[in-house]
matplotlib code that plots the C-alpha trace (Angstrom):
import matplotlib.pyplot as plt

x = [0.0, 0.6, 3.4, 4.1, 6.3, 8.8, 5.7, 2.9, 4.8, 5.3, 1.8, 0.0, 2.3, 1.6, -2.1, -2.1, 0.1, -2.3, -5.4, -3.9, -3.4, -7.4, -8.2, -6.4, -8.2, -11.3, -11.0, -9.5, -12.4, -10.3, -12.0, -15.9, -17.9, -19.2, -15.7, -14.2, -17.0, -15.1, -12.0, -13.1, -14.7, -11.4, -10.5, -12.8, -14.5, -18.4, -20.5, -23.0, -25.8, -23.7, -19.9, -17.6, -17.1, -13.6, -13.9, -10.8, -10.2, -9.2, -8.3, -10.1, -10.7, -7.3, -5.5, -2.0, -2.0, -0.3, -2.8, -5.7, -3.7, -3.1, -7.1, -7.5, -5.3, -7.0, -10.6, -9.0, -7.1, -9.6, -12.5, -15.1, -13.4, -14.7, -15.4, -17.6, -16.9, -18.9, -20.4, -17.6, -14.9, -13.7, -14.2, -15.7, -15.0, -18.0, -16.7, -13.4, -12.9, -12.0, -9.1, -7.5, -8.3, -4.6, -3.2, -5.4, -4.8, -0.6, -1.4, -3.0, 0.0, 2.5, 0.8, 0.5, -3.3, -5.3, -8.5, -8.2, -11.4, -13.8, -15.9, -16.7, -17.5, -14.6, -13.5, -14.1, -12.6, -12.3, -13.6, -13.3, -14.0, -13.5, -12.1, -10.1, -6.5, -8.1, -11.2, -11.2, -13.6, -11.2, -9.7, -7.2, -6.6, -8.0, -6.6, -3.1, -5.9, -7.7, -4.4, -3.6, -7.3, -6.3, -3.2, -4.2, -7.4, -6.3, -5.7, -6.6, -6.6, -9.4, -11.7, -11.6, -15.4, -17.0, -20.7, -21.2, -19.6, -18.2, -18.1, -16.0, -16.1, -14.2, -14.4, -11.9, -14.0, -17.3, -19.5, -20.0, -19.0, -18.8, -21.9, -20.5, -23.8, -24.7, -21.8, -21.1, -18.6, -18.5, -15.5, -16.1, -13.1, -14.5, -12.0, -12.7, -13.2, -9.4, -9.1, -7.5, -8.3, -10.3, -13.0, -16.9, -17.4, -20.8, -21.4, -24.3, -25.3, -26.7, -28.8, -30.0, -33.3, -33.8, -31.9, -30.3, -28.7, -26.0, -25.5, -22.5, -20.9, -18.2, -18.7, -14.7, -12.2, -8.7, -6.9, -4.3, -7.0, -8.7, -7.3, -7.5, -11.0, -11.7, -10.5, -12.7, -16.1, -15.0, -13.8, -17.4, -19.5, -17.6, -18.5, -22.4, -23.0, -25.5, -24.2, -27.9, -29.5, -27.6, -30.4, -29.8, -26.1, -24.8, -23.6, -27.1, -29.1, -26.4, -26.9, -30.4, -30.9, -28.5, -29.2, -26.8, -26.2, -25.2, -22.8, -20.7, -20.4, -19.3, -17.1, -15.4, -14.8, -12.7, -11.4, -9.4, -8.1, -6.9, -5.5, -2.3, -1.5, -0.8, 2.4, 2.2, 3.0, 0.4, 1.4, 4.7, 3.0, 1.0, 3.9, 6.0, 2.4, 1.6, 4.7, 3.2, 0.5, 2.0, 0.5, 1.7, 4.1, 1.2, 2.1, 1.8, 0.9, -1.8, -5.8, -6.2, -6.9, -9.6, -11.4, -11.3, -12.7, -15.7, -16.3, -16.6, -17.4, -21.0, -20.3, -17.2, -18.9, -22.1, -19.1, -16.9, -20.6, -21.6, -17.8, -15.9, -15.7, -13.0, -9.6, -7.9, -5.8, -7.3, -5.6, -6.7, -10.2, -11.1, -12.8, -15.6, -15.1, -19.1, -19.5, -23.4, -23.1, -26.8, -28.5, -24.9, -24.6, -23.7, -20.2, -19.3, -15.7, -14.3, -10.6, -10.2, -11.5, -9.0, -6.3, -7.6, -8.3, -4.5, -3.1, -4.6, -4.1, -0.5, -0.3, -2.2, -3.0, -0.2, -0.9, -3.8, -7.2, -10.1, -13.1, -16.4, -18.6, -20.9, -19.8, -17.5, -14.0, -12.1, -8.8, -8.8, -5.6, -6.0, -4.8, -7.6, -5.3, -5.2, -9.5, -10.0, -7.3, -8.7, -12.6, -11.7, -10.2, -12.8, -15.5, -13.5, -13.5, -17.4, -16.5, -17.0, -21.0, -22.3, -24.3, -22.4, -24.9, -28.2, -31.0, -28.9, -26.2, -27.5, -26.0, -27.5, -26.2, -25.9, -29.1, -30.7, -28.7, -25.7, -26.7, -27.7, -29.5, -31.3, -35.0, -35.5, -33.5, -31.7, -29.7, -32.0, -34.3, -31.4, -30.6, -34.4, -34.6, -31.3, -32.3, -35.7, -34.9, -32.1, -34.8, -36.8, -33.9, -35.0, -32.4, -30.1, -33.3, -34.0, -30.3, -28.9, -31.3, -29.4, -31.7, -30.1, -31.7, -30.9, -32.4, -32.8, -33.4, -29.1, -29.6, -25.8, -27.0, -28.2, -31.3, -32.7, -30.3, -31.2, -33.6, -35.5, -34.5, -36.1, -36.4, -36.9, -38.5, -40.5, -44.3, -45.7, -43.0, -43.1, -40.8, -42.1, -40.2, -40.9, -40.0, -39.0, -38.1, -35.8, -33.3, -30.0, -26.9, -24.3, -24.1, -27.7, -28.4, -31.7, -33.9, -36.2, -39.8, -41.8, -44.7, -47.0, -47.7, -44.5, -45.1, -44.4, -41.0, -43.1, -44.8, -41.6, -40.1, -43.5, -43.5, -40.2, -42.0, -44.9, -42.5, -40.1, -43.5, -44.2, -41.0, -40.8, -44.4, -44.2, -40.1, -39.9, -37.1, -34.9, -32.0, -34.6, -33.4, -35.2, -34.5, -35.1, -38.2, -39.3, -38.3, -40.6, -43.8, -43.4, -44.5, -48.2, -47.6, -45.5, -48.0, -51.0, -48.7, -48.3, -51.1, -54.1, -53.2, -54.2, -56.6, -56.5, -53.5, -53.9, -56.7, -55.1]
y = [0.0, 3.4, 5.2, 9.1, 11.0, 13.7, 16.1, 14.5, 14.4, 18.3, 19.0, 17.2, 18.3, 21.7, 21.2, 19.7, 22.9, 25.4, 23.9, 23.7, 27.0, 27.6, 25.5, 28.0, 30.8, 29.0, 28.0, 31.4, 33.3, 35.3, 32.9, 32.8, 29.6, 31.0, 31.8, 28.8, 26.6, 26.6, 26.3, 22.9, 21.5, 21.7, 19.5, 16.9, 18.3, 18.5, 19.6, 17.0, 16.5, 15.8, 16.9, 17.4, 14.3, 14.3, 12.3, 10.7, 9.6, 6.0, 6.3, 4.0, 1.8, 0.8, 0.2, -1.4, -2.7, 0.2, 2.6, 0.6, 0.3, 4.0, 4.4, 2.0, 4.2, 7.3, 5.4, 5.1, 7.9, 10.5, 8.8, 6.5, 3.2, 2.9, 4.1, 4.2, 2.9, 4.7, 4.0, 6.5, 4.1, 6.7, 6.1, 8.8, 9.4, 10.5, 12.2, 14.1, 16.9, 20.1, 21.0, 17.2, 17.1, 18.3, 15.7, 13.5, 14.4, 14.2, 10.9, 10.0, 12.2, 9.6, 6.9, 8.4, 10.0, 12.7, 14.1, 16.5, 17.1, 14.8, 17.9, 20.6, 21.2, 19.4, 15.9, 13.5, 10.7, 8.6, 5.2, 1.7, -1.6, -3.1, -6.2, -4.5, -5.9, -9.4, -10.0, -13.4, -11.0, -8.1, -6.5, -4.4, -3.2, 0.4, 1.6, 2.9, 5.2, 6.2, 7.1, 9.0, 11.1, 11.5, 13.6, 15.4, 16.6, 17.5, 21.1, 21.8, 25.3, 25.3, 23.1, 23.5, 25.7, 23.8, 25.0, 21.5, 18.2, 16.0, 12.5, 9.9, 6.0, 3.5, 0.0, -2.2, -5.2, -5.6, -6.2, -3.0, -3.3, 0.7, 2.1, 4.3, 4.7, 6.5, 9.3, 12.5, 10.4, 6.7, 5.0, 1.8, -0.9, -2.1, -3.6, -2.4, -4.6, -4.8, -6.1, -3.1, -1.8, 1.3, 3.1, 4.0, 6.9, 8.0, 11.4, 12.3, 10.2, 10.6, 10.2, 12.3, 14.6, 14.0, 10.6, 10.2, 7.4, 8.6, 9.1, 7.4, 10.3, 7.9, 4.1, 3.5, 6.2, 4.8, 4.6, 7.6, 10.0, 9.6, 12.4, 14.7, 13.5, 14.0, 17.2, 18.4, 17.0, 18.7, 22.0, 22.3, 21.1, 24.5, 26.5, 25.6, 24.4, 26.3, 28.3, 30.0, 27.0, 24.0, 21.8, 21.9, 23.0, 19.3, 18.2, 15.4, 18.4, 20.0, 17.5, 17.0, 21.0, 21.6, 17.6, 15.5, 15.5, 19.1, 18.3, 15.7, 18.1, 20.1, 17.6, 16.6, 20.4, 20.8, 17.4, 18.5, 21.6, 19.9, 17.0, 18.4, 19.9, 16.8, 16.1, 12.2, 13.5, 12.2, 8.5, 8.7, 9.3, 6.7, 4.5, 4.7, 4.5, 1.4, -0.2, 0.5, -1.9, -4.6, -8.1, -9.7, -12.8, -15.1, -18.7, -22.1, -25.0, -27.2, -26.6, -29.2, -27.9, -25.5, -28.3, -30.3, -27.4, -26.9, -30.7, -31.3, -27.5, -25.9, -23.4, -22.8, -23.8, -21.0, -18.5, -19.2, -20.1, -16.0, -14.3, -15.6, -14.8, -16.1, -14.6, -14.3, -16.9, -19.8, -21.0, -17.7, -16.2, -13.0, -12.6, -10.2, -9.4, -8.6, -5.6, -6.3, -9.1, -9.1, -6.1, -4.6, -0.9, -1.3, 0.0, 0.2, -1.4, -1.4, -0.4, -3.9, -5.6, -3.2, -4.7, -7.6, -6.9, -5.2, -8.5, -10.8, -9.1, -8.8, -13.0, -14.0, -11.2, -10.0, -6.9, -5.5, -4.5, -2.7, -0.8, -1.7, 1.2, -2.0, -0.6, -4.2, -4.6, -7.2, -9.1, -9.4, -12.0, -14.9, -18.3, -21.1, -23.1, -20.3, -19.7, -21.7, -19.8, -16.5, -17.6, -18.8, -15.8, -13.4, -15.6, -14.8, -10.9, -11.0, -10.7, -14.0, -13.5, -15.6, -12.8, -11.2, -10.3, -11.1, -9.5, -8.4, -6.8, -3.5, -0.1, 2.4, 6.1, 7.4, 9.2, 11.0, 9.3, 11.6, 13.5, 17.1, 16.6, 13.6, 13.3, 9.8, 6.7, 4.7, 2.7, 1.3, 0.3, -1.5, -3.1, -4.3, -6.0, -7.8, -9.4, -10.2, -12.2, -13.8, -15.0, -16.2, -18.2, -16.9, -15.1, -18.1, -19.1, -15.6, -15.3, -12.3, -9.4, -6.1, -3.3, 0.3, 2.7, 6.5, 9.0, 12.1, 12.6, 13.1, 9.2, 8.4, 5.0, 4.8, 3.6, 4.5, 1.7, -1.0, -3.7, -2.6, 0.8, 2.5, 6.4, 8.3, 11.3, 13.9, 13.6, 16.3, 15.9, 12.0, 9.4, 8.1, 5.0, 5.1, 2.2, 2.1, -1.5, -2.8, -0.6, -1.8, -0.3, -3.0, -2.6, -2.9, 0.1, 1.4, 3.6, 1.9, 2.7, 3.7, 1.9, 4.2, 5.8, 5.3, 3.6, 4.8, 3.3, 0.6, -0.6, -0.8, -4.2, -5.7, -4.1, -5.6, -8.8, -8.7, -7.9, -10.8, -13.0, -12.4, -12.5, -16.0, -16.9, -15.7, -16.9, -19.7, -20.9, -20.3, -19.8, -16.4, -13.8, -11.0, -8.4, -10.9, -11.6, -8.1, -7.4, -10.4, -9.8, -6.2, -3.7, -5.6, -8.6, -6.5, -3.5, -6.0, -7.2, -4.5, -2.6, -4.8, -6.7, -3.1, -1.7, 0.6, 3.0, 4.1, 6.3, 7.7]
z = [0.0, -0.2, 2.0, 2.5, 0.6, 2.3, 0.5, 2.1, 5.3, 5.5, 4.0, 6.8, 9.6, 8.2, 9.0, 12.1, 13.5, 11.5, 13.0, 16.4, 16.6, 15.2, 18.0, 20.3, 19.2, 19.4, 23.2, 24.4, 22.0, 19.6, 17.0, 17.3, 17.0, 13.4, 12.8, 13.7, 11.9, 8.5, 9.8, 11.6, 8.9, 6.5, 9.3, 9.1, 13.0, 13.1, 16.3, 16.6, 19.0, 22.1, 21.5, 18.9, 15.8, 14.5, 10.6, 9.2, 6.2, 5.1, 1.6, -0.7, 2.5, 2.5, 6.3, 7.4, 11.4, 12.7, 11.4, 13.2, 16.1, 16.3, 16.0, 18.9, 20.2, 19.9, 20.5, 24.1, 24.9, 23.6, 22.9, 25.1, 23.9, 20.2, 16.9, 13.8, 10.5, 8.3, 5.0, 3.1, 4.4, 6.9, 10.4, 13.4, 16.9, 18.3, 21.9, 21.1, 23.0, 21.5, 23.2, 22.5, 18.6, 17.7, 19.9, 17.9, 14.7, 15.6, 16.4, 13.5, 11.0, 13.0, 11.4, 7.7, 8.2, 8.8, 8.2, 5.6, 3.3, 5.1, 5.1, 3.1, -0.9, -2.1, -3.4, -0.1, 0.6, -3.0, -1.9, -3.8, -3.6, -0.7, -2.2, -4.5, -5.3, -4.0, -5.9, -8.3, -10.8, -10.8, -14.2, -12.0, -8.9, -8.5, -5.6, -7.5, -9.5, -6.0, -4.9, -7.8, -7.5, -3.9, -4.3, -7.2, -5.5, -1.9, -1.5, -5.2, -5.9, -8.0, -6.4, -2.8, -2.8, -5.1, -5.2, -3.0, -1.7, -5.1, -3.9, -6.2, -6.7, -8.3, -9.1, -11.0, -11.5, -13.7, -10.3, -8.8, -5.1, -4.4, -5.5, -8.7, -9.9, -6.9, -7.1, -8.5, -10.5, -10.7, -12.6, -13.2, -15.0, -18.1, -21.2, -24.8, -28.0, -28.1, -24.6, -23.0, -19.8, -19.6, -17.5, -17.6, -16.9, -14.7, -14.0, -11.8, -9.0, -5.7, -2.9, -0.4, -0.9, -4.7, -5.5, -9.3, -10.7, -12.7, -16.6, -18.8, -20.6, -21.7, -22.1, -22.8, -21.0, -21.5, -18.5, -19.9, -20.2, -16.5, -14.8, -17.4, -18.0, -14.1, -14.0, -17.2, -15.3, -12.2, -14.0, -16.0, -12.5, -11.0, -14.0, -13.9, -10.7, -8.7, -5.8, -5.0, -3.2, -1.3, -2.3, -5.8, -5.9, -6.2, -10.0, -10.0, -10.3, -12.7, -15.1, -15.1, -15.6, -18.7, -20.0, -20.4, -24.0, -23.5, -20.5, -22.1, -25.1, -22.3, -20.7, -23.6, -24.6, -21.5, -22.1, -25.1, -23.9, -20.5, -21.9, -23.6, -20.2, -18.6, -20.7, -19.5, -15.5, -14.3, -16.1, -14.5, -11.3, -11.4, -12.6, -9.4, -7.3, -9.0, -7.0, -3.9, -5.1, -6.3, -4.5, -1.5, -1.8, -1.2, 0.5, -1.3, 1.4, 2.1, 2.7, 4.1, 7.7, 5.8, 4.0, 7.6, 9.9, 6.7, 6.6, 10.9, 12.1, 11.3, 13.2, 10.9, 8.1, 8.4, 9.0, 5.7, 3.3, 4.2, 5.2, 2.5, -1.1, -3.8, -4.1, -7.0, -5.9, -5.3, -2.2, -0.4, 0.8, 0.9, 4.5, 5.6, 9.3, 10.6, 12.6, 13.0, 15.4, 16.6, 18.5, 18.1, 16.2, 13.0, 12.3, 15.6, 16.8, 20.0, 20.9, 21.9, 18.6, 16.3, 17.8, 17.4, 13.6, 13.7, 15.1, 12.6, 9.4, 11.2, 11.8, 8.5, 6.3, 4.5, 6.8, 5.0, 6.1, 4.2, 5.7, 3.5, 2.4, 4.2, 7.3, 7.8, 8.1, 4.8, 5.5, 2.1, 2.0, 3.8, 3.2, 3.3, 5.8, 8.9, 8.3, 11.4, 13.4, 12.1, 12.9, 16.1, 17.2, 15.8, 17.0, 21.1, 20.1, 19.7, 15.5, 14.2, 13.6, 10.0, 8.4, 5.7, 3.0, 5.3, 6.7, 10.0, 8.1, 8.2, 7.1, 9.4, 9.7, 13.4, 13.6, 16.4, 18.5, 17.6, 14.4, 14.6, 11.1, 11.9, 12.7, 13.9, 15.4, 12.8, 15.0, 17.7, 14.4, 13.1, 16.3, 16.5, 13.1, 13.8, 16.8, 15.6, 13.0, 14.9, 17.0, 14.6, 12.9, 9.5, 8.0, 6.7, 5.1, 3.3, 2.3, 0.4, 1.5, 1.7, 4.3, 4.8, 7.1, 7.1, 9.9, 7.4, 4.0, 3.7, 3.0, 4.8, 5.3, 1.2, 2.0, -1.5, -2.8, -0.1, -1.1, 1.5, 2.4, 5.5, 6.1, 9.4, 9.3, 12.0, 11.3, 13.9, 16.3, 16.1, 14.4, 11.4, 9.1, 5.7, 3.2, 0.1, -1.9, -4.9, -4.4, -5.9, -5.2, -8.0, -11.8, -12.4, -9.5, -8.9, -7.0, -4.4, -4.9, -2.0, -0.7, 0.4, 3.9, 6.7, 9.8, 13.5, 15.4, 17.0, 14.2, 12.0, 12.6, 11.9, 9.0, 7.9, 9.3, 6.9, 3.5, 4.2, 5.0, 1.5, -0.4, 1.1, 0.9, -3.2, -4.2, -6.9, -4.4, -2.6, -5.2, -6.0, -4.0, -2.8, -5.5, -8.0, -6.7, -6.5, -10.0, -11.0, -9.0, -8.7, -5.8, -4.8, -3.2, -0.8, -0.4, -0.1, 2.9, 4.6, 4.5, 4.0, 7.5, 8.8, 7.2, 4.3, 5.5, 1.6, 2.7, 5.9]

ax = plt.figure().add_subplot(projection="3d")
ax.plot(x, y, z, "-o")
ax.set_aspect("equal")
plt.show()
């Protein structure tokens, strides 16, 4: 992976010292709150519901041991013992105190991060698939090109007050695992007629208030031409982007207002003048990132112990049939670590269980980690033969739960319970489902069934793209859920269609209940999953379960 230059070294030093001496004018009131609000938040430092939240960035997901020892660290030292992965691959501490947020953040600069442009209207955090560099369906690795959109977009000059937040996604294998669709721009790997590596390009996307999948303003971008290309999107979103009204100042709306024919023209214009000023730089920079990348020396011994443990173990074998998905090489896994265990929060680690997840990437992982925009953590290089090592000790650290992919592995956003925005619970709901179905000893049975639950209309737990995706809102002062289903988030991605009137916080796990009651009751088997199933019968079956078991709500 990636390691700091003598540049990047300096540049985040820099910050930490400029912001520390912000943070001294804020605390002996030189700076005023309204003053010191846009200083804080070019340091990824929000004021929440309760205290201060210090974001920090995980580029494209991508974590050595030390790092997540160092956030253990922090979680400890400054924190109340934990923290929050979050769907943007970045994790939050939720309790920092003002005063110790420069200590934090000289922490974090001692293990090569920081939490530069987590906030504000710039380019976040690129994020990537989380099995990237692992994945048996891969083209390439992506993360050398993450890396490369990293540097050249911190601190750009020209795009550090964009008229709103630019998100970026990237994917280097056909199945979408990062959600490109849903991003100001996606880039997903794609080969040409001629076999040669090359990028989609989707300009566009979003959730929040009014949700867009994105448009393809290039079906084949050669790999040559991406930052150029990048750079051209970004320079025309600046141009035309609306500044007048936050709601409709992000590059979705852009689009839809001046047509997407008309923007790629656009696109492509800037395209051609930007291009010659490259020179092939940015190639040779990518060259001597590409290095960084290159794959671990991976083992060649025996499975047998693997094939043993699946053969005599159940409780092994439930774990590696949801938690594991095939590596590029065949003697290795790819393991999903669950951070849902049931009635937990989702996203939540403890201190404790990051140095557990430090150790074991450490002992058998080649010393990588990913965060998943899943809210999960990947060891995405494991060898078959030390699975039952690694399960045995996850399953001691309260990590070794078997619902990768199910109905408990929820992505849920904070919510009220931290979230100044928020206007309902996301994670007690979460919490609720998880442990009902647990109980019920369903959700093997339903198998892949993806719910995401957000407590505003910001969406941060993309719950348009859930197959079932659930919405808080305030109704009169009172928590109301509303549902939406076939929302897709992968290379087919969709919208999820809402299903009529929402339902109060006690009547929302029912709810859930009754839609699951007819998927099952209405599959052609259980190889059908839930989307499939929805895509087949449509919205009725569902709606006839959830509202005819109550009445008419239709007419309330």
């Amino acid at each position: 992976m990636y390691s700091y230059s003598d540049f990047d070294e300096a540049f985040v030093r820099e910050r930490v010292a400029q912001f520390s001496q912000q943070v001294e004018r804020r605390l002996d009131g030189s700076l005023s709150e309204d003053e010191f609000r846009p200083l804080r938040l070019m340091n990824g430092l929000y004021l929440q519901l309760h205290a201060y939240m210090l974001r920090v960035a995980i580029p494209y997901g991508t974590l050595n041991p030390s790092q997540m020892r160092q956030l253990a660290y922090i979680a400890e030292t400054w924190d109340k013992g934990y923290g929050h992965f979050t769907t943007r691959q970045n994790i939050q501490f939720n309790w920092p105190k003002l005063e110790d947020v420069p200590a934090i953040l000289s922490a974090l600069a001692d293990v090569e991060m920081h939490a530069i442009q987590t906030s504000g209207n710039c380019v976040r955090n690129v994020t990537s698939d989380h099995f990237a560099g692992a994945a048996a369906d891969e083209i390439e690795d992506p993360r050398p090109v993450a890396e490369l959109l990293r540097q050249w977009s911190t601190d750009h000059p020209e795009f550090q007050f964009l008229p709103r937040k630019f998100k970026i996604a990237i994917t280097g294998s056909p199945n979408d695992r990062a959600v490109t669709k849903a991003h100001d721009i996606g880039l997903r790997m794609v080969r040409n007629s001629a076999g040669e590596p090359g990028f989609e390009v989707i300009v566009g996307g979003g959730l929040g208030r009014t949700p867009m999948i994105g448009h393809t303003v290039r079906d084949f971008l050669p790999k040559a031409d991406l930052l150029p290309y990048v750079e051209a999107v970004l320079s025309v979103y600046n141009t035309l982007g609306r500044r007048d009204n936050k709601y409709k100042a992000r590059i979705k709306i852009t689009v839809h207002e001046t047509g997407v024919e008309e923007i790629s023209r656009m696109i492509e214009d800037r395209f051609a003048e930007l291009r010659p000023l490259f020179g092939g730089n940015d190639q040779k920079l990518l060259a001597e990132i590409e290095e960084a990348f290159a794959p671990p020396a991976f083992k060649v011994t025996s499975t047998e112990a693997y094939d043993a443990f699946y053969k005599a173990d159940p409780v092994f074998r439930a774990w590696a049939d949801t938690n594991l998905t095939a590596h590029r090489n065949a003697q290795y896994a790819i393991v999903t670590v669950s951070l849902k265990a049931h009635g937990a929060t989702p996203g939540d680690a403890t201190a404790e269980q990051m140095r557990v997840l430090a150790d074991l990437a450490e002992t058998y992982g080649h010393s990588e980690l990913r965060i998943s925009h899943e809210q999960n953590v990947i060891l995405p290089h494991v060898h078959k033969g030390d699975l039952p090592a690694v399960h045995a000790a996850l399953h001691k650290a309260g990590l070794g739960t078997a619902n990768v992919g199910l109905i408990s592995d929820i992505i849920a956003c904070p919510g009220m319970d931290y979230c100044a925005l928020a206007t309902a619970r996301s994670i007690p709901v979460a919490q609720e489902i998880a442990t009902r179905f647990d109980a019920l000893k369903l959700e093997h049975d339903i198998g892949p069934l993806k719910i995401k639950i957000s407590g505003c209309i910001n969406a941060c737990g993309h719950h348009h793209v859930g197959h079932i995706g659930i919405l808080g809102l305030d109704r009169a002062g009172v928590e109301n859920y509303q549902i939406t289903l076939g929302g897709d988030g992968t290379e087919t991605a969709a919208i999820g269609e809402k299903t009529g009137p929402g339902f109060a916080y006690d009547e929302i796990v029912p709810a859930i209940e009754r839609i699951v009651g007819a998927y099952l009751e209405h599959r052609e088997g259980p190889e059908e999953t839930f989307l499939m199933a929805y895509r087949r019968l449509g919205m009725a079956p569902f709606k006839a379960a959830l509202y005819d078991a109550e009445g008419d709500r239709d007419a309330a």
